[in-house]
C-alpha positions in Angstrom: 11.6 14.3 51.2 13.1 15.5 54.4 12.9 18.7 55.2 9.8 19.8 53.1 6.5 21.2 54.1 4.0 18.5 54.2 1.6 20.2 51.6 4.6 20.3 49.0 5.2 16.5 50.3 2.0 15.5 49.6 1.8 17.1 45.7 5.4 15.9 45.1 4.0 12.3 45.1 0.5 13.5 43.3 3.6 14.8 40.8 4.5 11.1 41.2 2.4 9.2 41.0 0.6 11.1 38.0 4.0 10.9 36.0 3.8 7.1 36.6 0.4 7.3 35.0 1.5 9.2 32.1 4.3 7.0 31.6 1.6 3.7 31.6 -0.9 4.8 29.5 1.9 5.9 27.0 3.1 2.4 26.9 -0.4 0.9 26.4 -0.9 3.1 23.6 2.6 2.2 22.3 1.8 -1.9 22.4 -1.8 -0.7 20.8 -0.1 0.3 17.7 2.1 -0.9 15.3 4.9 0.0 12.8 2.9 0.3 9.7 3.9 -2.4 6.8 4.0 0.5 4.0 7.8 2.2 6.1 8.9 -1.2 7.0 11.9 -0.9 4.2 12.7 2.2 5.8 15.4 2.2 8.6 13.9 1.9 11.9 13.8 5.4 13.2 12.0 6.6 10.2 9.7 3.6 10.2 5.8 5.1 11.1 3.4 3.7 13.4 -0.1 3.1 11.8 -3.3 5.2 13.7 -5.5 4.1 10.9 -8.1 1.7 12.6 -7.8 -0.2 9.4 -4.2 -1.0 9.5 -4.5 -2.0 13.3 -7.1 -4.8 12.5 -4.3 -5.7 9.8 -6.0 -4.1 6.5 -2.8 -1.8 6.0 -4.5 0.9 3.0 -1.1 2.3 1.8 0.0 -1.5 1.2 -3.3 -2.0 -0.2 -3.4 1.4 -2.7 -0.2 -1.0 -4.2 -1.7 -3.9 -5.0 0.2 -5.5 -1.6 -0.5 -7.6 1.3 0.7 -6.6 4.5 3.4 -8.9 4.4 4.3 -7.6 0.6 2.9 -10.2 -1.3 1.3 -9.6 -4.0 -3.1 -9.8 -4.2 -4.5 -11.4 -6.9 -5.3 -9.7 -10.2 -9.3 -9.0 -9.0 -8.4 -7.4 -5.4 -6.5 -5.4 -6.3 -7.6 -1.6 -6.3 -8.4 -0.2 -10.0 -5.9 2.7 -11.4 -8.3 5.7 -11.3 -5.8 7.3 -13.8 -8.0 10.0 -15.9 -8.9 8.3 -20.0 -9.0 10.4 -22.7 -12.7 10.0 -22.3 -12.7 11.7 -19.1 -13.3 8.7 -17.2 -11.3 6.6 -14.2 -9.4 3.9 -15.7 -10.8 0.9 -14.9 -7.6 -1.5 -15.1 -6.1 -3.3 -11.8 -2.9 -2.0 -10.4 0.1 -3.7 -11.0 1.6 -4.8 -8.1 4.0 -2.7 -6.0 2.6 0.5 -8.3 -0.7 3.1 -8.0 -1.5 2.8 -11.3 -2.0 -0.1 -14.2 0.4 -1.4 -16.7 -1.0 1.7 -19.2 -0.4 4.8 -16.5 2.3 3.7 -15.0 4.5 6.5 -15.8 6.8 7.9 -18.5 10.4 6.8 -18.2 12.6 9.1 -16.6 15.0 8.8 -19.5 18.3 7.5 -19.1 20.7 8.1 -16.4 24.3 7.1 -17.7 26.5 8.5 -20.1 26.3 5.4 -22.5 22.5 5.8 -22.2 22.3 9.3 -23.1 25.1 8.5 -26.1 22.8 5.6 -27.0 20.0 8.0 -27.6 21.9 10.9 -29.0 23.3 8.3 -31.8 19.6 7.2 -32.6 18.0 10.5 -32.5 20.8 11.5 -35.3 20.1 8.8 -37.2 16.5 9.9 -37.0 17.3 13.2 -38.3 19.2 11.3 -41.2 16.6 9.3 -42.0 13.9 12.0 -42.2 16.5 14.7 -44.4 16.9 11.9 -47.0 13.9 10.7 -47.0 12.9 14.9 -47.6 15.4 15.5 -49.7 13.9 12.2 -51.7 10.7 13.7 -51.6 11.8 17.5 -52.8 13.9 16.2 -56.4 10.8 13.6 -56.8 8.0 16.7 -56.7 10.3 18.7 -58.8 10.7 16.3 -61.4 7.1 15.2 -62.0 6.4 19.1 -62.1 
């Protein structure tokens, strides 16, 4: 700092010494927290740290919403959060969550259907012989009524 006005010496080091400060108290915040359990699968640099007081006492909710520990292991049946999933009453469902899922065995979700070209041939060849089925079994029906008339 040769050659500078003392005044702009002196707030070069404030500068300094208050980027030095940043820079520590950024680190202590960055030990503080931790990658949360629930992105762990994800690669690292899309992995999320947890702010959640919860998960930083090692209570991670997300994990917890599945049914999971924070190490991924499965809680038993009763700690596990119920499926809230709306009944045809109106009410929350009262079933546990299956594990690794938000909702119980019941509201789990409809399948997706399938994804291959021998699944959807699969299914194409039984919903024809659906259709089949029910034109016989209509066609059965039709001659029966008419002969009884």
């Amino acid at each position: 700092m040769v050659g500078l006005p003392k005044h702009l010496t002196n707030s070069a080091i404030l500068l300094a010494q208050s980027r030095a400060l940043t820079q520590a108290i950024i680190e202590e915040w960055r030990a503080q927290r931790r990658s949360c359990p629930a992105t762990a699968h994800l690669h690292e640099n899309y992995r999320m740290s947890c702010d959640d007081a919860a998960c930083l006492i090692g209570i991670c909710r997300k994990m917890l919403a599945k049914g999971l520990n924070d190490q991924g292991e499965t809680l038993p049946r009763k700690k596990r959060p119920q499926c809230g999933a709306r009944t045809r009453s109106g009410s929350p469902c009262k079933m546990r969550v299956e594990p690794d899922k938000c909702r119980c065995r019941l509201h789990g979700g409809k399948s997706t259907g399938p994804k291959t070209a021998e699944g959807k041939a699969r299914i194409a060849a039984a919903a024809r012989q659906r259709w089949a089925k029910w034109r016989r079994e209509r066609e059965l029906l039709q001659h029966g009524a008419a002969g009884n008339v």
